[in-house]
C-alpha positions as a Python dict, from the first residue, in 0.01 Angstrom:
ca = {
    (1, 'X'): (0, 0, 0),
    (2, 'X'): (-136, -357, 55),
    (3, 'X'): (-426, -431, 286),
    (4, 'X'): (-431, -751, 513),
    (5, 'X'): (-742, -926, 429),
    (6, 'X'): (-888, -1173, 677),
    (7, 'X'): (-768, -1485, 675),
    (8, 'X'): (-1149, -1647, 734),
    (9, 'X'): (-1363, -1409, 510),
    (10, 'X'): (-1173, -1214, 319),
    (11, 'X'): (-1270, -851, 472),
    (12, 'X'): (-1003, -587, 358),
    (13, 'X'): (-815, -466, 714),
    (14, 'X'): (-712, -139, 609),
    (15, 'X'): (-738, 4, 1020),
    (16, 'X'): (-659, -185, 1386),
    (17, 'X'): (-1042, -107, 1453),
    (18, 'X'): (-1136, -374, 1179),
    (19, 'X'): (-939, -640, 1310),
    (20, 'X'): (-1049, -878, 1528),
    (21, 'X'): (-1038, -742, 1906),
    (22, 'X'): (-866, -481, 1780),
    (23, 'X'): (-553, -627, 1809),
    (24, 'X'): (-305, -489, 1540),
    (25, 'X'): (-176, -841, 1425),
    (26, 'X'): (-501, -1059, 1421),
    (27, 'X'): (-538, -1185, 1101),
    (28, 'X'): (-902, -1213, 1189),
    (29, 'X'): (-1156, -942, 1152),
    (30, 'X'): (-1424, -763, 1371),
    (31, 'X'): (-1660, -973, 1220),
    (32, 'X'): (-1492, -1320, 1256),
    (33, 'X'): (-1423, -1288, 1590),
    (34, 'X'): (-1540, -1240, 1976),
    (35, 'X'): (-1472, -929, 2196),
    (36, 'X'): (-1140, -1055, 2273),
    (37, 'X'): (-1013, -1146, 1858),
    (38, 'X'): (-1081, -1518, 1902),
    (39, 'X'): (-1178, -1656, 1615),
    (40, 'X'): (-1595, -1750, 1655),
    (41, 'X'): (-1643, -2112, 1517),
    (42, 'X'): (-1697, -2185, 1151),
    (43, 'X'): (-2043, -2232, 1159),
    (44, 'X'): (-2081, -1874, 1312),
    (45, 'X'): (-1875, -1717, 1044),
    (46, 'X'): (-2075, -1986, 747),
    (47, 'X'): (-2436, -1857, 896),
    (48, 'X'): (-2291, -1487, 913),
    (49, 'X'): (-2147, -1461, 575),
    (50, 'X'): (-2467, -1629, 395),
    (51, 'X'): (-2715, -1383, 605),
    (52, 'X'): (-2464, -1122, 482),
    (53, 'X'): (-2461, -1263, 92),
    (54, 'X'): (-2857, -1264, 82),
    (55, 'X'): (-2896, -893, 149),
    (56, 'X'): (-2622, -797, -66),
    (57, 'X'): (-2667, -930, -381),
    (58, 'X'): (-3052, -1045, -266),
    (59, 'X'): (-3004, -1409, -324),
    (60, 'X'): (-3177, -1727, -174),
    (61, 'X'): (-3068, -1907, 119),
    (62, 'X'): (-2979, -2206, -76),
    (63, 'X'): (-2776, -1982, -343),
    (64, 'X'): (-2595, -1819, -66),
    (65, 'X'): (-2521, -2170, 110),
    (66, 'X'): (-2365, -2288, -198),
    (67, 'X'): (-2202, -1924, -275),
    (68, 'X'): (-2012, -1927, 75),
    (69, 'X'): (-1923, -2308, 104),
    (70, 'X'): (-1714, -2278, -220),
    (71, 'X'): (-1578, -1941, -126),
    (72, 'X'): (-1489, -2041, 242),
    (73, 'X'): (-1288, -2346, 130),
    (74, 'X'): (-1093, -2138, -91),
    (75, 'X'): (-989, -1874, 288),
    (76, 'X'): (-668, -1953, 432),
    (77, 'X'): (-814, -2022, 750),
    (78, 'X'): (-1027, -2304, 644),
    (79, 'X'): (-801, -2442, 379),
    (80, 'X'): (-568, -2562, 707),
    (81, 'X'): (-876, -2690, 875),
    (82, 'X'): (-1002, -2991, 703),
}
């Protein structure tokens, strides 16, 4: 069985409740998103995601700028935002 995987961060979707809103089609997830499965703006998501990369792999700020830059470009959702 595939898994949808956000379109903005990459986050396996394997349930409604991780999707964005939980609305069953969002191709955002919980964490990319408001209440309502809007997607929050990029900077929200860039500031999340390197908050998130320093605790996992306990990184510095600068690594983890640098980490999620080159990995966000690569996210559907950001590759058709220029």
């Amino acid at each position: 069985m595939d898994i949808d995987k956000c379109t903005s961060c990459g986050m396996p979707m394997g349930e409604i409740s991780d999707r964005g809103g939980n609305i069953e089609f969002n191709p955002h997830c919980k964490y990319c998103t408001d209440e309502n499965g809007k997607l929050l703006p990029k900077r929200t998501i860039r500031n999340n995601m390197v908050r998130k990369r320093m605790m996992t792999v306990k990184t510095t700020k600068d690594k983890a700028e640098k980490w999620v830059e080159a990995y966000m470009k690569k996210m559907p959702e950001w590759k058709k935002k220029k």
